[in-house]
C-alpha positions, 0 to 999 in steps of 0.5 A, a space after each residue: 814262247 810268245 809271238 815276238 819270241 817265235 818271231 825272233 828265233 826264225 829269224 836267228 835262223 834265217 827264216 825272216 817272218 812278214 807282218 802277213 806270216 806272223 797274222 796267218 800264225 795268229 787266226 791259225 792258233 785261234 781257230 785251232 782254240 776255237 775248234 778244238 771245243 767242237 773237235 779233238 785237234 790238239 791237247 795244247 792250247 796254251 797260246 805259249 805251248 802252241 807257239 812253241 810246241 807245234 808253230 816253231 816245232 814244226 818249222 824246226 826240220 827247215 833249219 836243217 833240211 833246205 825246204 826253198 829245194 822242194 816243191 811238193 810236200 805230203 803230210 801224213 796223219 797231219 791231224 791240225 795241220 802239223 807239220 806243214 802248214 807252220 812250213 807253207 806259211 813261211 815258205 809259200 811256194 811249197 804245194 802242200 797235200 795232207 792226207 788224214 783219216 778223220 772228215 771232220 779234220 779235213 773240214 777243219 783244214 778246208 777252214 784253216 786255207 781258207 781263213 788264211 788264205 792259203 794257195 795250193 794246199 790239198 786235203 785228202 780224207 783217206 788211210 794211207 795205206 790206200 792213198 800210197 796204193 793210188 797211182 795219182 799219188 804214189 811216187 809223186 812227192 819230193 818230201 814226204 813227212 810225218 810227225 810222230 804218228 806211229 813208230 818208225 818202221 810203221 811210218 816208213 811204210 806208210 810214207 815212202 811208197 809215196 816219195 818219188 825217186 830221189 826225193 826224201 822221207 822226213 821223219 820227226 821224233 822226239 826221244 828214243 828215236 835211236 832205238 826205233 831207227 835201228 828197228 826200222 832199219 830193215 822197213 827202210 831198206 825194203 821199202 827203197 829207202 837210205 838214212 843219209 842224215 840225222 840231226 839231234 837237237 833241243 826245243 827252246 824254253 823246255 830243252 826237250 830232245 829232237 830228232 830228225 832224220 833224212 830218208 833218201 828215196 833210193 830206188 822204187 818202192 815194191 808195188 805190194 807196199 804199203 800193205 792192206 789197211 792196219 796191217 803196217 802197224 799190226 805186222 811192221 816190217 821188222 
């Protein structure tokens, strides 16, 4: 998917791209090039691949989730930035927090706003566990999402403690996402969270299989959540 490609299958979808958004797109894929020499950010590079594998992967969730009715996204384990800043790049008014556990990506996120220049994005290097744990953060957040950094009974721990009431868990899976909803169904339930939607669909050009799931934040997440760091992911809520 080249540039003019990415350009026009927003727009099929409604999301119109300035001259500004599409040059913000650019410096993005060359610095992730020029600083994944220095650092592991990514394994595609191919200005195609990126196009299409993390730009217009990642804006994918605002065809069917109405991103202009949130304001305050976190991203969890956003490593290069994926999802959200593809989505604060086409809709400016989000205010964007992306927790990592890695300095040196933060570093590299700090760069990436600055070179575009972008206003009200906050970087935290920390675990989520500890993170979710804060009260500065905890429940403070109208969409929480992570793209496909652990399983789904992982992620929901990691993620819902950190969605105010009300407010929706995203999650975005590539294939056998059934088999590891149903696992999780248990994770999701404890942790205050509701399926209200599932939405399956294809990446252009290489017709492989998406999957997005809304999490409504149906009542408080219990304080003990999430759990000390490693154990989500040693000991899931199964």
């Amino acid at each position: 998917m080249n540039p003019e490609q990415f350009q026009a299958k927003l727009a099929e979808a409604g999301i119109l791209l300035t001259e500004k958004q599409m040059r913000q797109f650019e410096r993005y894929y060359e610095l992730l090039v020029e600083w994944n020499e220095k650092m592991n950010l990514t394994a595609i590079t191919d200005k195609q691949e990126v196009y299409l594998k993390h730009f217009y992967d990642s804006i994918s969730a605002a065809f069917y989730v109405p991103f202009n009715e949130f304001t305050t996204v976190c991203d969890v384990g956003a490593g290069a930035g994926f999802p959200s800043l593809p989505l604060k790049i086409c809709f400016p008014h989000l205010e964007v927090s992306i927790v990592d556990s890695l300095n040196k990506r933060i570093t590299f996120l700090n760069h990436l706003a600055d070179e575009l220049k972008l206003t009200n994005v906050h970087f935290y290097h920390d675990r989520a566990e500890t993170f979710g744990q804060n009260k500065v953060h905890r429940e403070q957040f109208s969409l929480v999402t992570a793209r496909a950094v652990a399983r789904m009974s992982v992620l929901a721990e990691l993620c819902l403690p950190l969605v105010k009431k009300d407010g929706v868990f995203l999650v975005m899976k590539a294939q056998q996402a059934e088999q590891e909803l149903e696992i999780a169904k248990k994770a999701i339930a404890v942790l205050g969270g509701k399926v209200t939607e599932h939405f399956a669909f294809q990446l252009p050009a290489e017709n492989s299989e998406r999957n997005l799931y809304v999490i409504r934040k149906a009542k408080e997440t219990p304080k003990k959540y999430p759990r000390k760091a490693g154990l989500p992911n040693k000991q899931p809520i199964e």
